[in-house]
Legacy VTK file of the C-alpha trace (Angstrom):
# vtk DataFile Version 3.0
C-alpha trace
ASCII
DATASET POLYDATA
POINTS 134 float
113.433 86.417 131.342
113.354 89.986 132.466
115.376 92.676 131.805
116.560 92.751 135.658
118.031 89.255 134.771
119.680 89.924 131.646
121.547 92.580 134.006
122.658 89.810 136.083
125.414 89.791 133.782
127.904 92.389 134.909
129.875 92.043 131.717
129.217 91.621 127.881
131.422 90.925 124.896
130.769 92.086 121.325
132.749 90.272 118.716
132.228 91.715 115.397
134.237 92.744 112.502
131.008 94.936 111.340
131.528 98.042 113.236
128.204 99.255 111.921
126.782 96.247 113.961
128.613 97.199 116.919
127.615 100.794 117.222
123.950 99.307 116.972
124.665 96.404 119.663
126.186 99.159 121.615
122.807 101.006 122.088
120.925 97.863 122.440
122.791 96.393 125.534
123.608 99.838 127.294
119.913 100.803 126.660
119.024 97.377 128.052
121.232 97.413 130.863
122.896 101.176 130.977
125.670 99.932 133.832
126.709 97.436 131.568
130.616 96.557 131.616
130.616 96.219 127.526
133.426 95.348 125.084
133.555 95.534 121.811
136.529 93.896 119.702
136.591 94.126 115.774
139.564 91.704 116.124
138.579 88.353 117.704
142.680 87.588 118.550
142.415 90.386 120.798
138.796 89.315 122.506
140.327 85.847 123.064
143.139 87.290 124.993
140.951 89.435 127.297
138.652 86.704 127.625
141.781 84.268 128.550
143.092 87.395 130.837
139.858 87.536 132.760
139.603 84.344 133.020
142.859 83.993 134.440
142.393 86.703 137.032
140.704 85.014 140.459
139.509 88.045 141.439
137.254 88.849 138.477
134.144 86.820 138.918
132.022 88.644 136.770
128.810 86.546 134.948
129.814 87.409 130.979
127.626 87.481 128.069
129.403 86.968 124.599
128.027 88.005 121.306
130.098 86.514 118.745
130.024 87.071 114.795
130.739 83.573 112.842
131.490 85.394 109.379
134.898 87.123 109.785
137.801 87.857 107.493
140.961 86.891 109.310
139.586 84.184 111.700
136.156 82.670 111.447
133.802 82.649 115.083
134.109 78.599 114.763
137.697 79.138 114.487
137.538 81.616 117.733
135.068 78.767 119.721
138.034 76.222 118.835
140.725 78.218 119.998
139.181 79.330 123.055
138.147 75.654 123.653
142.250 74.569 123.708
142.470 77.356 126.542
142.381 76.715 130.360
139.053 78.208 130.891
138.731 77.349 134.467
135.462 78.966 134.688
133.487 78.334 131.620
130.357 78.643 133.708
131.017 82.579 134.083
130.885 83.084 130.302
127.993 82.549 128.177
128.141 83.070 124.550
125.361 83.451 121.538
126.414 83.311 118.189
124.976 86.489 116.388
125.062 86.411 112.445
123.284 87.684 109.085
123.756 84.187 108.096
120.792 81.936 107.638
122.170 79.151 106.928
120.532 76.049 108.496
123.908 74.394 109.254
125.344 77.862 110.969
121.951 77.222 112.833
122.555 73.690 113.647
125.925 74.161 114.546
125.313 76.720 117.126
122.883 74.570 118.777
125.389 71.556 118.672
128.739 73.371 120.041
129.536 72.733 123.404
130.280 76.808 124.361
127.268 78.153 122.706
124.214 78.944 124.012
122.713 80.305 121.208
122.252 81.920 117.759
120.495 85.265 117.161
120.515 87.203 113.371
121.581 90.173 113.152
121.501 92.779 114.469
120.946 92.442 118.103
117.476 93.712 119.284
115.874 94.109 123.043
114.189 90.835 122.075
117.212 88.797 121.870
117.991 90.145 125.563
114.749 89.097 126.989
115.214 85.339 125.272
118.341 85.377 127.059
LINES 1 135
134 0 1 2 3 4 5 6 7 8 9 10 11 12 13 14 15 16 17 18 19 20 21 22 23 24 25 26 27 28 29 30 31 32 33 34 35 36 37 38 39 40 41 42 43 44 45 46 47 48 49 50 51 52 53 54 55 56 57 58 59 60 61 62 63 64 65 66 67 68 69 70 71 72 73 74 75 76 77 78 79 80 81 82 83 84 85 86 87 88 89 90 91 92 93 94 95 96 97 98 99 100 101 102 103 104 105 106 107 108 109 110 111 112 113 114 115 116 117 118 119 120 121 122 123 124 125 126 127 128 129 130 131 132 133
């Protein structure tokens, strides 16, 4: 896809315990898409609030794009994907999420592809490239 439809998504979520990563995913998406609504959460408890705060606002309508981290210390990105399966996401559709990890692990791999709330998996770190897959 182009870039112009990568920027179809008014929003994106960085989920990433590395903040290294997340200065570097910073540039990426604002350079990709420089009016870019981006959040970045070292702490996925508080991204799965926001996410369950947006999604409980009617007004907010905005296409999202999540990059999550599977590999972090206090809970895990499966353990985020469960818990924000067992919310009342009444609009799943407006959220998209990639899985974006050093890991390569061919079972982190598989089950990206196989979970039901992920698009995708990426490695680390996130480049223009990954964007334009997108």
């Amino acid at each position: 896809m182009s870039q112009t439809a990568v920027c179809a998504y008014q929003r994106f979520i960085i989920i990433d315990d590395d903040r290294i990563n997340n200065i570097v995913s910073k540039f990426v998406v604002l350079k990709y898409c420089k009016d870019a609504d981006l959040h970045i959460y070292t702490d996925p408890e508080a991204a799965l609030s926001y996410i369950q705060e947006i999604n409980n606002d009617s007004l907010d309508q905005l296409n999202t794009l999540v990059f999550l981290d599977i590999n972090m210390p206090r809970i895990s990105g499966w353990e985020f994907l469960e818990a924000l399966g067992q919310t009342n996401l009444s609009r799943t559709k407006q959220f998209t999420i990639f899985i974006t990890s050093s890991s390569i692990d061919p079972s982190d791999i598989k089950r990206a592809q196989d979970h039901a709330l992920v698009s995708g998996f990426f490695s680390k770190p996130l480049t223009f490239e990954h964007l334009n897959k997108i």
